[in-house]
N, C-alpha and C positions, 0 to 999 in steps of 0.2 A: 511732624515729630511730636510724639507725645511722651513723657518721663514723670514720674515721681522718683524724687531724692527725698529721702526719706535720713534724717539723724541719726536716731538710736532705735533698735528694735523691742528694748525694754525696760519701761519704768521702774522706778524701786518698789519691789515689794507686788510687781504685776505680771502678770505671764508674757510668756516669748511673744512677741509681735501684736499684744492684746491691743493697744493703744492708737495701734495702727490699720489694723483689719476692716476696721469700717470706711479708711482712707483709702484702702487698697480693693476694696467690694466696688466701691466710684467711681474709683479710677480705670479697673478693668471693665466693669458694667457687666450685667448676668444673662446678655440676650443668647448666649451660647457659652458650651464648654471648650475654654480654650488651649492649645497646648502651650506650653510653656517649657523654655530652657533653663534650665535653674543652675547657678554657679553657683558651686560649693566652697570654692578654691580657696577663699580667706580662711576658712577653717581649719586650724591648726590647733588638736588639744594633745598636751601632754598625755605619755603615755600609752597612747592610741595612734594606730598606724595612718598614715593620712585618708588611706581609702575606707579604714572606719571610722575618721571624722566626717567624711565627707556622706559618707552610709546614713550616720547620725544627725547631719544637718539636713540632710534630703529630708528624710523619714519626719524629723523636727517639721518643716516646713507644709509637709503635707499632713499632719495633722492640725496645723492652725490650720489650710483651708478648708481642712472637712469637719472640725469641730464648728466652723465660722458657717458651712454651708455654702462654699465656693466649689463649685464643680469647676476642677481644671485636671488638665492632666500634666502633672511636673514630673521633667525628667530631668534626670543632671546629665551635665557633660560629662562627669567621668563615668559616666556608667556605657556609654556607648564606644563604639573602633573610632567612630567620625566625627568628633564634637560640629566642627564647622557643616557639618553633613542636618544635624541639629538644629544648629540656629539657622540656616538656610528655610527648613522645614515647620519651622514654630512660627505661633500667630505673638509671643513675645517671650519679651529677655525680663528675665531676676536675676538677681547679684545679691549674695548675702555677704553681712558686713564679718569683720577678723580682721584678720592682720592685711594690710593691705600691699605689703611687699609680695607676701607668697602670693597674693590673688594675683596682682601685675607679672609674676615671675611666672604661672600657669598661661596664664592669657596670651604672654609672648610665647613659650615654649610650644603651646600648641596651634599657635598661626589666627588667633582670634580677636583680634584687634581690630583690623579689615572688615571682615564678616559681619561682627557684632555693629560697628560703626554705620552698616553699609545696609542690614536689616531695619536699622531702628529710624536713619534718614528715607529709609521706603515708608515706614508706618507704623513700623511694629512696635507698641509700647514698652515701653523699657522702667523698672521698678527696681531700684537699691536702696540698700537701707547702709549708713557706715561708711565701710571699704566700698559699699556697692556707689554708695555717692561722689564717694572719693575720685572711683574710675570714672565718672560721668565727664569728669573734668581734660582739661586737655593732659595734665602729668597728676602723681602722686606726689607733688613737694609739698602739699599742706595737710596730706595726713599729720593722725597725733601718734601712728605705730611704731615700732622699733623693726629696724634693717636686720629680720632674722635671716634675709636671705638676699642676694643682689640679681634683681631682673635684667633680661639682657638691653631694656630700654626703661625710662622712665613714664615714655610718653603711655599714654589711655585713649577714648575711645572719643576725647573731645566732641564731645555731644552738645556743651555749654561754653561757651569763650572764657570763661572766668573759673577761679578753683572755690572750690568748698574745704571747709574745716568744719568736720563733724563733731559733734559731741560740746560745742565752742563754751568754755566756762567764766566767769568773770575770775576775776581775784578775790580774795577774800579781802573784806573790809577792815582797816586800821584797828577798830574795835574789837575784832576778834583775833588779831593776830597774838599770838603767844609764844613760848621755844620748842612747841612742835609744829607748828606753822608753817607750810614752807612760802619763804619769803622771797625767795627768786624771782628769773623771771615769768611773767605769765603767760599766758595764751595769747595775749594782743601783741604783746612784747616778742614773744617768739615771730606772729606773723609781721610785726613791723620788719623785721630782721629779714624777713622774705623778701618784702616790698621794697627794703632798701636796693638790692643785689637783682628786685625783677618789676624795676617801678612801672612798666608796661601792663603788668597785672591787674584788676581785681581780685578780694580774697571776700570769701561773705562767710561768719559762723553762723552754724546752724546751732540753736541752740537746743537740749532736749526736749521730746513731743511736740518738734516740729517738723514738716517737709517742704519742698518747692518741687510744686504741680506744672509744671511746664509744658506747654501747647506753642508750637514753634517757635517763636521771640518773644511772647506772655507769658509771664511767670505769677504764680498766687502763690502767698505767704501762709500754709496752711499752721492749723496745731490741734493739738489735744483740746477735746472739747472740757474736761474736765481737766480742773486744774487745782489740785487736793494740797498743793504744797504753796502755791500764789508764787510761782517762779518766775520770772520771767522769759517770753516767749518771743521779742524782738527779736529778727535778723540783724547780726551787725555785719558791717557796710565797710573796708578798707580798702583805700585807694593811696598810693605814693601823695605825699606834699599834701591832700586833703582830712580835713577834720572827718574823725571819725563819725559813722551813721549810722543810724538803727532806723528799722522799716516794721510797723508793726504786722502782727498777724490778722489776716484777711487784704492785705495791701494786695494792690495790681503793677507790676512795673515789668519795665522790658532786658535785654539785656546788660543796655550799659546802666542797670538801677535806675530808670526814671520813672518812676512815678505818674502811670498811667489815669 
């Protein structure tokens, strides 16, 4: 089983999937042109009908990998009669990130759960970026999306035993808090709420211009090699009843987080 989860697909102020392209050149490797199944499904933009978001994230995707010099040939599933006929036939799976309800609510509707799970435990490498990370996991409970629509299941394509929280942000520090602040709760605070109700879990946040490279039960803490803002780049680490933990970038560990 080979994966990149991948965060966010775009830095501030940097092109669609810039940041990532050369983590994605690596990961597939350029000894051949591969075909690729590409999910559009989290794509939902206002005003535009789904099958011209989904027109518009294809088209999107294939020109970062011909601007990048990646010879592939990306097809989306909705563009064919047989998505599952697709992923059967493809040397691997993409998943672009959006809303992660509509992506889970495609994915059941069209019988691809199975399939996709079932291609990527043969070999075939499997690349999300988001929502695309989101599904990597066994359910969708720790996305950060809004329920624009209800799937007929929750579960994904459990590729990794543990969930991800994409996009993972700290709190803002005491010092800057002010009366536009929002002071509620945070993103840890949300996933402890998780952990409370699903203490069997792990949750790990991915923080931005970062990924985990996964090679069957070895996972690498990749990131942005440039770092123009001095962010922090540590995965943090939640488990029920255990102190919180962060794993730095370039770390090696397996799946129950230890520390290879």
């Amino acid at each position: 089983m080979k994966l990149l989860l991948i965060s966010n697909s775009t830095n501030y102020k940097e092109s669609y999937l810039g940041w990532c392209m050369p983590l994605i050149e690596r990961f597939l490797g350029t000894e051949r042109k591969l075909r690729i199944a590409f999910f559009p499904y989290a794509v939902v933009r206002n005003g535009e009908t789904l099958e011209a978001s989904y027109n518009a994230a294809t088209e999107k995707v294939k020109g970062c990998f011909e601007k990048f010099g990646l010879a592939a040939d990306i097809v989306s599933t909705h563009s064919v009669a047989d998505p599952v006929k697709l992923v059967n036939e493809s040397d691997a799976i993409m998943v672009s990130g959006g809303n992660t309800f509509h992506l889970v609510y495609e994915l059941h509707r069209n019988g691809l759960i199975e399939p996709v799970r079932r291609k990527v435990m043969e070999g075939a490498p499997y690349i999300g970026w988001s929502a695309g990370s989101n599904v990597a996991c066994p359910t969708l409970r720790t996305t950060n999306d809004m329920p624009i629509v209800m799937p007929a299941s929750f579960q994904c394509f459990d590729l990794v035993p543990f969930q991800i929280n994409p996009h993972y942000i700290d709190p803002y520090p005491e010092a800057v808090n002010d009366a536009l602040t929002h002071a509620g709760e945070s993103r840890q605070d949300r996933i402890e709420e998780f952990l409370c109700v699903n203490p069997e879990i792990t949750v790990v946040g991915l923080r931005e211009a970062t990924a985990l490279w996964v090679e069957n039960d070895r996972i690498t803490l990749c990131e942005y090699e440039k770092n123009p803002y001095n962010k922090k780049r540590e995965m943090i680490v939640l488990k029920n009843g255990c102190p919180v933990r962060e794993i730095k970038p370039g770390s090696t560990f397996d799946f129950a987080m230890r520390e290879c």
